[in-house]
C-alpha positions in Angstrom: -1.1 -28.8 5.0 -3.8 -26.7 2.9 -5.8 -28.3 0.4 -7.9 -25.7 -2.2 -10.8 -25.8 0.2 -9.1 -24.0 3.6 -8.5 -20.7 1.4 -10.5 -17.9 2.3 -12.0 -15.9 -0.3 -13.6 -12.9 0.0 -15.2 -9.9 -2.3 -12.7 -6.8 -2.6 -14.4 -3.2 -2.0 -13.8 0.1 -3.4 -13.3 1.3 0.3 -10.1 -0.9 0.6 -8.2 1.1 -1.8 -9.7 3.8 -0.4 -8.0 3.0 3.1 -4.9 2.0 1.7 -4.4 4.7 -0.3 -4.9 7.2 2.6 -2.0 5.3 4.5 0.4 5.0 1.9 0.2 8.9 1.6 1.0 8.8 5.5 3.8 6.9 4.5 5.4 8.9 2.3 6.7 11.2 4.6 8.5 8.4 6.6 9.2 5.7 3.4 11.1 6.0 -0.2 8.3 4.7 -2.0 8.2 4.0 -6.0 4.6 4.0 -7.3 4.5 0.4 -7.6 5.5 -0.1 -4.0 2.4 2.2 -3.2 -0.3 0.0 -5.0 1.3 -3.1 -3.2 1.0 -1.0 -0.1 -2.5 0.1 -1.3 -3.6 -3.7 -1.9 -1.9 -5.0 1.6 -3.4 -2.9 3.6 -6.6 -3.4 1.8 -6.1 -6.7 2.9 -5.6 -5.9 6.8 -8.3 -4.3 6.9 -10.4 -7.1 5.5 -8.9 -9.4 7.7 -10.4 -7.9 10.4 -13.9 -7.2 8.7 -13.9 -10.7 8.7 -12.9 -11.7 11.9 -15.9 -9.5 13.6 -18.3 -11.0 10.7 -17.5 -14.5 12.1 -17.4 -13.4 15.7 -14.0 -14.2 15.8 -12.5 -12.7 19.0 -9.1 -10.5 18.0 -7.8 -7.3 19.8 -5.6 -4.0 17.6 -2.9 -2.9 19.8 0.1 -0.4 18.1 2.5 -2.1 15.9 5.7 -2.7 17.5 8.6 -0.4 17.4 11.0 0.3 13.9 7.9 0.0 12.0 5.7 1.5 9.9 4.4 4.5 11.4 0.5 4.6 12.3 0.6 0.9 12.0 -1.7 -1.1 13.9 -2.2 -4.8 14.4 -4.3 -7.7 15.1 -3.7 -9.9 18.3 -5.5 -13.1 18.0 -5.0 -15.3 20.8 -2.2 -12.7 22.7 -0.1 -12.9 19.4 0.1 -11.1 16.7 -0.7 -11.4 13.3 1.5 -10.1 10.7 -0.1 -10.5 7.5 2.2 -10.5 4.2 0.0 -10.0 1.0 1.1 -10.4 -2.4 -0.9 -8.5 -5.2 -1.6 -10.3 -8.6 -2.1 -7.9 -10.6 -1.1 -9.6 -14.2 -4.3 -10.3 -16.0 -3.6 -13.7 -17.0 -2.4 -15.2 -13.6 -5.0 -13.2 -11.8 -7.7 -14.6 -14.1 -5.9 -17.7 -13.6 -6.1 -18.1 -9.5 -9.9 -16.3 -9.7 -10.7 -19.6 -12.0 -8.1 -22.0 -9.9 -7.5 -20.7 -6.6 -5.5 -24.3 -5.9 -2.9 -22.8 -8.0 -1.9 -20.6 -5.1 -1.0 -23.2 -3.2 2.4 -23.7 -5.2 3.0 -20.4 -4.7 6.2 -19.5 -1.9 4.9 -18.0 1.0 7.5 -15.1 1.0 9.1 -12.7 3.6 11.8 -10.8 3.0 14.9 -11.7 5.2 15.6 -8.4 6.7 11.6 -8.1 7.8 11.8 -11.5 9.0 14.9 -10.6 11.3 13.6 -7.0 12.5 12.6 -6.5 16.1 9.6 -6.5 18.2 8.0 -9.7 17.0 7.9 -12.9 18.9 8.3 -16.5 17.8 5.5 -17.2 19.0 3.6 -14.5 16.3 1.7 -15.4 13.6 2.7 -14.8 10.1 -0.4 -15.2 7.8 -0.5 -14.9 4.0 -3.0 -13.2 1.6 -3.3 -12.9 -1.9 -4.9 -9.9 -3.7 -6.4 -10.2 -7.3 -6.5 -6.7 -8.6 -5.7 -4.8 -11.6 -4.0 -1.5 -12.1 -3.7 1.1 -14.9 -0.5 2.4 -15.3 0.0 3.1 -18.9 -1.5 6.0 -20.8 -3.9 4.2 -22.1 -4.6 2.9 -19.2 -5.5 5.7 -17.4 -7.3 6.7 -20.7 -9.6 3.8 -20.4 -10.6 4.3 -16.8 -11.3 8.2 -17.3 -13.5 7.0 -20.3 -15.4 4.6 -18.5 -15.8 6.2 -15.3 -13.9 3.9 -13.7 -12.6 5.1 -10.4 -8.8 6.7 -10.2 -6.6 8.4 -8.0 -3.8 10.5 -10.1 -1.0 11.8 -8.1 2.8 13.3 -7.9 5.5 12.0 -5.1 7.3 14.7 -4.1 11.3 14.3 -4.1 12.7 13.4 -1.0 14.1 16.9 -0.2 10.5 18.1 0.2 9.3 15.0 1.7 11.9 14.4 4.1 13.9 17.4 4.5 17.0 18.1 6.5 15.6 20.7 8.3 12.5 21.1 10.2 11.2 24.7 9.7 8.1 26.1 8.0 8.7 25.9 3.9 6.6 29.8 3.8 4.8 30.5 0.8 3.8 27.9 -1.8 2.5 29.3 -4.8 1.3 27.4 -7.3 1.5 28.2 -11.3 -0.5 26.2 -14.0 -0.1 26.5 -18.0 -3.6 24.0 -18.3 -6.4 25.8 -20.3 -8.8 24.4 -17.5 -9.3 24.7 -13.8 -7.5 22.6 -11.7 -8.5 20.9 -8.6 -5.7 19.4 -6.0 -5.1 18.4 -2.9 -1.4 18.9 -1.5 -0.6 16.6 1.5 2.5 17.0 3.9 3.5 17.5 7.4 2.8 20.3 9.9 5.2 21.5 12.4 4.3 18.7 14.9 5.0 16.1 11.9 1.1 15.4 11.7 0.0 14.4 8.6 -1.6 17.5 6.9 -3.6 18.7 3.7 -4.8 21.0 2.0 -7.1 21.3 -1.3 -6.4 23.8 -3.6 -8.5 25.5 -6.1 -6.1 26.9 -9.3 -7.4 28.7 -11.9 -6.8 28.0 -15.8 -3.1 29.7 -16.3 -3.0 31.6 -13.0 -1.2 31.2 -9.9 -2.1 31.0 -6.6 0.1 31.3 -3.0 -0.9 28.9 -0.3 -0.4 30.2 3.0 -0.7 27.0 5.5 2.3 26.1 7.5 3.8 23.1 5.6 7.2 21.8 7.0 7.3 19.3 4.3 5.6 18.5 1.1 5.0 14.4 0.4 2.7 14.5 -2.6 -0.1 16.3 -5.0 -3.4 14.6 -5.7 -5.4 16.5 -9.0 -9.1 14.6 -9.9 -7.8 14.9 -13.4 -4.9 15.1 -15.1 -3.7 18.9 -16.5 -3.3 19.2 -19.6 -0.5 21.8 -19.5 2.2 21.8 -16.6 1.8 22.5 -12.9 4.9 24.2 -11.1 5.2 25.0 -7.5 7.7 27.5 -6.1 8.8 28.9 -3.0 10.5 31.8 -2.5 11.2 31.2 0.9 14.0 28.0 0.0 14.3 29.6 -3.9 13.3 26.1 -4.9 10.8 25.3 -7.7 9.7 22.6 -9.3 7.7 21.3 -12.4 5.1 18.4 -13.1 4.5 17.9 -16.7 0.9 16.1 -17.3 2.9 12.8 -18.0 4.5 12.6 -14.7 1.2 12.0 -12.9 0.6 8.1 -11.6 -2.8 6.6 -10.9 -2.5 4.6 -7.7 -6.0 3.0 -7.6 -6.0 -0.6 -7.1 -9.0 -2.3 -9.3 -9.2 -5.1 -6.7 -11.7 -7.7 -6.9 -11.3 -10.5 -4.4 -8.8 -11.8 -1.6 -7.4 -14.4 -0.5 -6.7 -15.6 2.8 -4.4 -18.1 2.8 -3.0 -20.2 5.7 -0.2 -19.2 8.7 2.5 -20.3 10.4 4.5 -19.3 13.5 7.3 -16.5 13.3 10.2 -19.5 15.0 8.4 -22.5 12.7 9.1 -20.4 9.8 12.3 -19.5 10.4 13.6 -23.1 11.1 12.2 -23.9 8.1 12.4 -21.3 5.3 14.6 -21.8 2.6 16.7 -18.5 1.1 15.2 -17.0 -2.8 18.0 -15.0 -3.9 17.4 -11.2 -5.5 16.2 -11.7 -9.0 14.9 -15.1 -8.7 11.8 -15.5 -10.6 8.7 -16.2 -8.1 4.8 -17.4 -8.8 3.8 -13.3 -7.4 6.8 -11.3 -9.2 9.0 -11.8 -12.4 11.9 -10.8 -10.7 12.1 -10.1 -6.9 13.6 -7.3 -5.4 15.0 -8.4 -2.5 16.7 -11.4 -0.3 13.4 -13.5 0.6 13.0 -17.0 3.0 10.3 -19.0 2.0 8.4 -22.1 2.6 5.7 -23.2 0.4 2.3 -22.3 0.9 1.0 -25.7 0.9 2.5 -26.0 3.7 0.9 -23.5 5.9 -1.9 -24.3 8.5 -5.4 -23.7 7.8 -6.4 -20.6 8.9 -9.8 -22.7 10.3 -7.9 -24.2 13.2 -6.4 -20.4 14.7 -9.5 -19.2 14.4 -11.0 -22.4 16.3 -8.0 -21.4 19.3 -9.1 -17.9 19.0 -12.7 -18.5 19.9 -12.3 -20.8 22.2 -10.5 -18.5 24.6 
């Protein structure tokens, strides 16, 4: 059983989004994302990453070995003891209840420790895997004013476009030809278009486009996943190409800001893959959870209170 002093709490860094951010543009090519699955992608990854800051801080033995088949692609994770550790993160992002657990971290322990049921059934894990459980307090800025606040104070940001899924994922694999861009914006604008190449490698390319001009890019795309501008236009961007007839238009209120403002982690406890699954209990779609209003998706749970400290696998780990 946890008590409040067997969570793990650690400082969140600006280089975690950073990270996460670069991998959920990876993803895009491969995933139907909305933009709020992207920051909780953002903010778990963040959180793998930190996991295993920390485990070479302590001295903590743990290997990274390719994530097992059917999922994500360019996943990696941690083996700690020959198992591995799938870590499910939940971001608190409300700034009441994030305020809350930064002030009351014991309040987490209520919380269910969540997995959705069709994650928890996929292949390539064993029972004997680890499934460990984080909690990110973070912000994000999502409305207009929002994103007006950050700009004004400096605040970092990261304003981009998804692609629809015919560019992102399209039906046939050949070059796209020609891109050429068109802006109506009364300033320059700076942006970096990501995609795939013909070997499906993640590739980019930054664009300089000049205040109501157009410009043709010339790079190989064979698909299109998403446009990243430092700042918003303020007139509309639209991207043609001639070779498919196919155009498109981004007015400067379709662009999201995917930043997550995090500011600490916590590590929770874990639990085997089989002693969860003889003991989780099914939370229907729409049930209202401590980490979301409404969920999304057919979830097993146990509570998180009843989890093992994280203390004792790291105690087996470095006594290997």
């Amino acid at each position: 059983m946890l008590t409040p002093a067997d969570l793990i709490r650690i400082p969140y860094t600006a280089d975690l989004t950073e990270a996460g951010i670069a991998y959920a543009l990876r993803s895009l090519s491969y995933n139907d994302l909305t933009y709020n699955r992207m920051r909780r992608m953002i903010a778990g990854i963040a959180a793998e990453l930190a996991f295993r800051r920390y485990l070479a801080q302590k001295d903590i033995p743990f290997e990274v070995v390719n994530a097992p088949p059917f999922t994500d692609h360019n996943r990696h994770d941690v083996l700690l003891n020959g198992q591995r550790c799938d870590l499910k993160s939940f971001l608190i992002s409300d700034r009441k209840q994030m305020m809350d657990i930064r002030r009351d971290p014991a309040l987490m322990l209520s919380a269910p420790a969540l997995v959705p049921s069709d994650i928890d059934a996929a292949e390539g894990h064993a029972p004997s895997d680890w499934y460990i459980f984080t909690f990110i307090a973070g912000l994000v800025a999502v409305t207009a004013d929002d994103r007006k606040k950050v700009i004004e104070k400096k605040q970092p940001h990261y304003f981009v476009h998804v692609m629809p899924e015919r560019w992102r994922k399209p039906e046939h694999w050949n070059p796209l030809g020609e891109l050429v861009f068109k802006s109506e914006a009364e300033e320059d604008v700076i942006m970096e278009i990501s995609g795939q190449n013909e070997g499906q490698d993640f590739f980019t390319r930054l664009v300089h486009l000049p205040a109501k001009s157009r410009v043709t890019v010339h790079d190989r795309f064979y698909s299109l996943a998403a446009i990243h501008v430092k700042h918003i236009p303020a007139g509309r961007l639209g991207l043609h190409i001639p070779a498919h007839k196919s155009s498109f238009i981004v007015s400067p209120t379709e662009w999201e800001n995917i930043w997550v403002y995090g500011l600490d982690i916590f590590f929770a406890g874990f639990i085997t893959r089989g002693e969860f699954r003889q003991r989780a209990e099914y939370i229907p779609v729409g049930a209202r959870v401590f980490q979301y209003s409404k969920t999304r998706a057919k979830n097993l749970a146990v509570q998180v209170a009843s989890l093992k400290p994280l203390h004792e696998l790291f105690a087996r780990a470095a006594c290997k």
